[in-house]
C-alpha positions as CSV (number, residue, x, y, z in Angstrom):
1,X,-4.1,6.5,7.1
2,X,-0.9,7.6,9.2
3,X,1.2,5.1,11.2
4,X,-0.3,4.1,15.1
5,X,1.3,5.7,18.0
6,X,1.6,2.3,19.3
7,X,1.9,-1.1,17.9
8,X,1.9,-3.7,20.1
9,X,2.7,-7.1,18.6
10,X,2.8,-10.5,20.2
11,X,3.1,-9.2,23.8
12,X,3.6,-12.0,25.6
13,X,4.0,-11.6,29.9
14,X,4.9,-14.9,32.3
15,X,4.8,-14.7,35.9
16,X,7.2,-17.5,36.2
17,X,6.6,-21.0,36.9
18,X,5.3,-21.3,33.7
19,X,2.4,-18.9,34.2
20,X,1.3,-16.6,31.5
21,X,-0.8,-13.7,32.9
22,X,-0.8,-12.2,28.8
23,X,-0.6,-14.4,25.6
24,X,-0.3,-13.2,22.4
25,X,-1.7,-10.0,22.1
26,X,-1.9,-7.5,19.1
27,X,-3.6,-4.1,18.6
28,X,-2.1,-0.6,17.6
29,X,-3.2,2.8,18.7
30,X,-3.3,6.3,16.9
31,X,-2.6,10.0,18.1
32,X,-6.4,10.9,19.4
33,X,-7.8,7.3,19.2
34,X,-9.2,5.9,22.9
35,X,-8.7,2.6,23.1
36,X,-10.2,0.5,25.8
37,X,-9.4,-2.4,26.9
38,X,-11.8,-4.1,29.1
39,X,-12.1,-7.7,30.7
40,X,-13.0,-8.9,34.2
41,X,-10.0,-8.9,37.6
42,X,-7.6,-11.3,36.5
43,X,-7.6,-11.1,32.5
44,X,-4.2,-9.9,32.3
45,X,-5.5,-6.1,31.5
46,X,-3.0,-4.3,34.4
47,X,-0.3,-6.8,32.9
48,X,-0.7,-4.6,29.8
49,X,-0.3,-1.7,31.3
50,X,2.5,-2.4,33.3
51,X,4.5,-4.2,30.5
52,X,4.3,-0.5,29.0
53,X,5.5,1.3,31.1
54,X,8.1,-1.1,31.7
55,X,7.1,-1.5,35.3
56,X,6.0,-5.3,35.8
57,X,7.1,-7.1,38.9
58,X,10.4,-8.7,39.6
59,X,9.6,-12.1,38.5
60,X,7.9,-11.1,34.9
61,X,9.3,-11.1,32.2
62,X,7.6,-10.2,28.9
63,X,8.3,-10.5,25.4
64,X,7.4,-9.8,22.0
65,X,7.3,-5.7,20.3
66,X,5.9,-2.4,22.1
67,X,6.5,0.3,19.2
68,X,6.1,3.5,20.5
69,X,6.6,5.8,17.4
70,X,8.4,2.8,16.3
71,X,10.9,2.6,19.2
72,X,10.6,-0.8,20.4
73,X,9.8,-0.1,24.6
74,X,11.3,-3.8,25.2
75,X,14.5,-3.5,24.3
76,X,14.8,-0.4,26.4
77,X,17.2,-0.7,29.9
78,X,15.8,1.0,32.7
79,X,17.5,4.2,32.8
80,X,16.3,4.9,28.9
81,X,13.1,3.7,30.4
82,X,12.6,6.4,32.6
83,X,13.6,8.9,30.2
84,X,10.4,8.0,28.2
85,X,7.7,7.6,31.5
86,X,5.9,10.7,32.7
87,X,7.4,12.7,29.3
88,X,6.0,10.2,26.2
89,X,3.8,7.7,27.9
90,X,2.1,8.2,31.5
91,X,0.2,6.1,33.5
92,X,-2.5,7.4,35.9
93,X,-2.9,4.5,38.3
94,X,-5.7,2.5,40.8
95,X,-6.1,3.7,43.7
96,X,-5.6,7.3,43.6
97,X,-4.9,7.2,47.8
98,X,-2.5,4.9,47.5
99,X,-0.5,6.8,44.7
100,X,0.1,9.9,46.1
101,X,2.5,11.2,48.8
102,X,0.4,11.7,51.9
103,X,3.8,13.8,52.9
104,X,3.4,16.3,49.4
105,X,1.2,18.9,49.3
106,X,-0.8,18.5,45.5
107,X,0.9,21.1,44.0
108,X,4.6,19.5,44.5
109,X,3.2,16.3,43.4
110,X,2.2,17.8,40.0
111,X,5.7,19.3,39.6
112,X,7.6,16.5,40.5
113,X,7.4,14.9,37.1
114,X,9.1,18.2,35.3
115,X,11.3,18.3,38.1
116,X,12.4,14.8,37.3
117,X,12.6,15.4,33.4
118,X,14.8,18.8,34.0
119,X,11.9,20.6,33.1
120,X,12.2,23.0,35.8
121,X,11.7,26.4,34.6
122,X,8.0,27.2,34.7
123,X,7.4,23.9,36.5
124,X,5.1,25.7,38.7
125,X,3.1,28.0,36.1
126,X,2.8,24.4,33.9
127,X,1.2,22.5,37.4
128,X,-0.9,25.7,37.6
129,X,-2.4,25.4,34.1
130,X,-2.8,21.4,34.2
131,X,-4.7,21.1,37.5
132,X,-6.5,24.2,36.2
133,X,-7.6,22.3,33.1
134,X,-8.4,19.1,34.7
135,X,-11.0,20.7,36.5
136,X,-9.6,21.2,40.3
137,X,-10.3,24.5,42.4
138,X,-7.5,26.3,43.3
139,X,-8.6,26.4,46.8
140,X,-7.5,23.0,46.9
141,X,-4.0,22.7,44.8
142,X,-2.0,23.4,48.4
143,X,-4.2,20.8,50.3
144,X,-3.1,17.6,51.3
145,X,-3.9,14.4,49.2
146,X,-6.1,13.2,52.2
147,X,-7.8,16.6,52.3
148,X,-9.5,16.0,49.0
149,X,-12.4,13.7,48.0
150,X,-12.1,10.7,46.0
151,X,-12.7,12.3,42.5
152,X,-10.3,15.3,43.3
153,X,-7.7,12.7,44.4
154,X,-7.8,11.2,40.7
155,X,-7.9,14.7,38.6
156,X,-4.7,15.4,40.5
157,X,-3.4,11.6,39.5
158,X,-4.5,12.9,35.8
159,X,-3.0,16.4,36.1
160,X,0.2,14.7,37.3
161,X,0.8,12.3,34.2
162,X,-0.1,15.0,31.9
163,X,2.4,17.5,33.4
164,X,5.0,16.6,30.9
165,X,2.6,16.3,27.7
166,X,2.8,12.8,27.0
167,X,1.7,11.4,23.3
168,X,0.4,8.3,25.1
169,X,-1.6,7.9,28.5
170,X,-2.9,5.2,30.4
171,X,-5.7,5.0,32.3
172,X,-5.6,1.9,34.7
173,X,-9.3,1.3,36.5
174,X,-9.6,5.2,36.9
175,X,-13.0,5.1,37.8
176,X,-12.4,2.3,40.7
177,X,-12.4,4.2,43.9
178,X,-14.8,6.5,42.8
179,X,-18.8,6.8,43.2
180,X,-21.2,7.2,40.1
181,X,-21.1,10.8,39.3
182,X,-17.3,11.0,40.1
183,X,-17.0,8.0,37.8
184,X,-18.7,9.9,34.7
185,X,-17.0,13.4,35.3
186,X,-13.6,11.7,35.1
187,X,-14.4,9.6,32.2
188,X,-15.5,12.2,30.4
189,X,-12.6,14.6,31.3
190,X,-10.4,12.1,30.1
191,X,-12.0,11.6,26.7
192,X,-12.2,15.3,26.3
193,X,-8.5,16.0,27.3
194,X,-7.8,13.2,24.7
195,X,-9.8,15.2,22.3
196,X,-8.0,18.5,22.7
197,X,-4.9,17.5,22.8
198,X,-4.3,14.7,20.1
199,X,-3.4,12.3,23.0
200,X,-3.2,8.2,22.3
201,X,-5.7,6.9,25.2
202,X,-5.6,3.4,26.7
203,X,-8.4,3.2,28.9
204,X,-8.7,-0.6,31.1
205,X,-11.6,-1.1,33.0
206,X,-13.6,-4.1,33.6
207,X,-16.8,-2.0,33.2
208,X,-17.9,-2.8,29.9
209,X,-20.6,-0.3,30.2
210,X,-19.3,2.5,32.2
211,X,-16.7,3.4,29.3
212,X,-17.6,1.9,26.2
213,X,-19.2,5.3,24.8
214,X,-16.4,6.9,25.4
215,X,-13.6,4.9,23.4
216,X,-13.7,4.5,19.6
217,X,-12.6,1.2,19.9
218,X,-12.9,-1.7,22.2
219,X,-11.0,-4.9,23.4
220,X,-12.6,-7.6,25.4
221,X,-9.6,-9.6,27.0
222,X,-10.0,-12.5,29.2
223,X,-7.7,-15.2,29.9
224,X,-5.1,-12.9,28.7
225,X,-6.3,-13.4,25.3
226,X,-7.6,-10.9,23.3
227,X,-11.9,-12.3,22.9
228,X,-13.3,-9.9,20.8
229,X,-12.3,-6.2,19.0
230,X,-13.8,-3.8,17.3
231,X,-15.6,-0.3,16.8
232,X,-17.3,0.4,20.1
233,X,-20.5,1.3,18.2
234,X,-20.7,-1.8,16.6
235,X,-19.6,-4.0,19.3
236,X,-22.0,-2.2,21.7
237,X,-24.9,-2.8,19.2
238,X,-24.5,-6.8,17.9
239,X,-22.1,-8.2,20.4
240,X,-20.7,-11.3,19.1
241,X,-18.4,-13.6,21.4
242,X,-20.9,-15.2,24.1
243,X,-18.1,-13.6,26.7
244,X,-18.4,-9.8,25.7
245,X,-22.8,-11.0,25.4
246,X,-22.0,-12.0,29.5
247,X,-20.2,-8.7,30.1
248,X,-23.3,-6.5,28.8
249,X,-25.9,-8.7,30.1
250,X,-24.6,-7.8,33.9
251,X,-24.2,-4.2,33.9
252,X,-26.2,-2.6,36.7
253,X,-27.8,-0.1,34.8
254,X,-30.2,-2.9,33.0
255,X,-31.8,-4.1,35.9
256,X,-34.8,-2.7,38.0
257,X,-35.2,-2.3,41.8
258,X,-35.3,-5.7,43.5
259,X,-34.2,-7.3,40.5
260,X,-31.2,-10.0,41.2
261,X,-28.3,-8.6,38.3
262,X,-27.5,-11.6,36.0
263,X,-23.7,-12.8,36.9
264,X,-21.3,-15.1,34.7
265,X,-20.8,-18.3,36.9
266,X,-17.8,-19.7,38.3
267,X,-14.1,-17.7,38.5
268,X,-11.3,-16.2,36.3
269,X,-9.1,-19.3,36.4
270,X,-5.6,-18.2,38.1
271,X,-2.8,-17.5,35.7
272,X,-1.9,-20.6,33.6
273,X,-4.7,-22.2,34.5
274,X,-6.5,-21.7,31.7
275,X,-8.2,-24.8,29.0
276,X,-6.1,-25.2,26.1
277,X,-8.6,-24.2,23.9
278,X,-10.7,-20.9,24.7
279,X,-10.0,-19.5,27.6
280,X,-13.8,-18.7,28.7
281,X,-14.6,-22.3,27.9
282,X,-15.3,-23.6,31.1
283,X,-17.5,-20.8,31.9
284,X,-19.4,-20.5,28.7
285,X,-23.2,-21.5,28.5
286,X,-22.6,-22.8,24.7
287,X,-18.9,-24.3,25.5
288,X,-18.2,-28.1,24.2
289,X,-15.6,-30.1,24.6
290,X,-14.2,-28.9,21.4
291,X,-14.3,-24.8,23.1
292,X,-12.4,-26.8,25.8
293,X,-9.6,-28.6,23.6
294,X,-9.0,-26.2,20.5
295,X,-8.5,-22.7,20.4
296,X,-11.1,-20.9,18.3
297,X,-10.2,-19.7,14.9
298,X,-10.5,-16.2,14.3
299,X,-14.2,-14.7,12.4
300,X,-14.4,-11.6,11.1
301,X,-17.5,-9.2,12.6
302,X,-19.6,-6.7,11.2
303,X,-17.6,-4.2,8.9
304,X,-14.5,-3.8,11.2
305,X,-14.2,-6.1,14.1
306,X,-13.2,-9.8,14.9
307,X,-13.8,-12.3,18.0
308,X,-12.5,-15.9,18.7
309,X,-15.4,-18.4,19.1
310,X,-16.2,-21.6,17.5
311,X,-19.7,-20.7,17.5
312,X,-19.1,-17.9,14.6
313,X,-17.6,-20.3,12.0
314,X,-19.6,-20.5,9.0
């Protein structure tokens, strides 16, 4: 089996204060593998992202190894850093709004990350061809980004971090903004482009539903601990850690009209605020004391998978 694209081993992130937003996490990637990472607001899922591309805020600081074709992103500065976002790892962000220029028509936007990599020659044939292959009229490549409807705003997002053929991209809540249909189309452009082009995807949602048939593999964070992994078929089918049980019980698409949707109770605990022992404890409908006080060991799942509960221990 060849090496993973990315290995990501021990990442730890603190917020300061003493607050750890991600603790201890480990899971590698391979060239044409979607990944996705899922887990309710707050689990430390964006963390992730943002500790990859080397873009967390001010006051974070995060620690462990990020191998990416086994150069450690950590130990980067910031101006080899940039050399390595847009052209080897990309991120296409919330919000899709919010990201763009509202001052750039969609077509500069596209080019601007060749233009920024000194890829200029045939920047403008290369924007052509991506936002042709993600799928957006080219009626509407010289409109403005608040010309264009929600889903159009995030194929342009896509086009943009694929402009300089990245090995690895990231897809932060990409469906967020975004009604149903627009939610499918884009999730399934993304798994195809992924396809076709050999790319490492890292897909984060808290939608367990929504994009589980469309990764191979799945990770169920919360308390910015990794809860449960495995192949998404198998995960999908026999569930094993009661949080990722919670996650599937709630999707929308299970209930009928009138039906009230079945919610976990209580909050994601702020940063640091988490039980010493499993983080979901104090949410869980078969939590003790010991769930409260002791981290779970680790049990193996079906043929490939693993998930941190007391309650699988033989």
């Amino acid at each position: 089996m060849s090496l993973p694209l990315l290995l990501v081993e021990d990442l730890r992130v603190s917020l300061g204060n003493g607050r750890a937003a991600v603790r201890g996490l480990d899971f590698e990637l391979r060239a044409g593998e979607t990944l996705a990472l899922i887990g309710e607001s707050g689990s430390g899922k964006s963390m992730t992202a943002l500790a990859l591309m080397g873009l967390l805020p001010e006051a974070a600081r995060a620690r462990g190894r990020l191998l990416l074709a086994g150069e450690d992103l950590l130990k980067l500065n910031e101006a080899a850093l940039c050399k390595q976002r847009g052209r080897r790892i990309a991120l296409v962000p919330q919000e899709p709004l919010s990201a763009l220029n509202p001052l750039q028509r969609v077509l500069h936007q596209v080019m601007l990350p060749l233009r920024m990599h000194g890829l200029t020659d045939g920047a403008e044939q290369r924007a052509r061809e991506v936002l042709a292959r993600v799928g957006l009229p080219e009626s509407r490549w010289r409109a403005w980004p608040h010309e264009l409807s929600g889903g159009q705003r995030q194929r342009v997002l896509i086009a943009q971090a694929l402009a300089c053929g990245p090995s690895l991209l990231i897809a932060d809540e990409p469906t967020s903004a975004l009604d149903p249909a627009s939610q499918r189309q884009v999730l399934d452009l993304l798994a195809e482009l992924g396809r076709e082009q050999g790319l490492a995807l890292l897909l984060i949602s808290h939608d367990l539903g929504l994009v589980a048939r469309r990764a191979d593999r799945l990770l169920v964070m919360y308390g910015g601990r990794i809860m449960e992994q495995g192949l998404a078929s198998e995960l999908l089918s026999a569930p094993a850690h009661p949080y990722t049980q919670a996650l599937l019980a709630a999707r929308p698409g299970l209930a009928t009209r009138g039906q009230v949707l079945p919610a976990i109770p209580g909050q994601v605990p702020a940063a640091g605020q988490w039980p010493r022992g499993c983080p979901f404890a104090g949410r869980c409908a078969l939590g003790d004391q010991r769930c409260i006080d002791e981290a779970p060991p680790r049990a193996l799942v079906g043929a490939h998978g693993s998930a941190d509960c007391w309650r699988l221990q033989a």
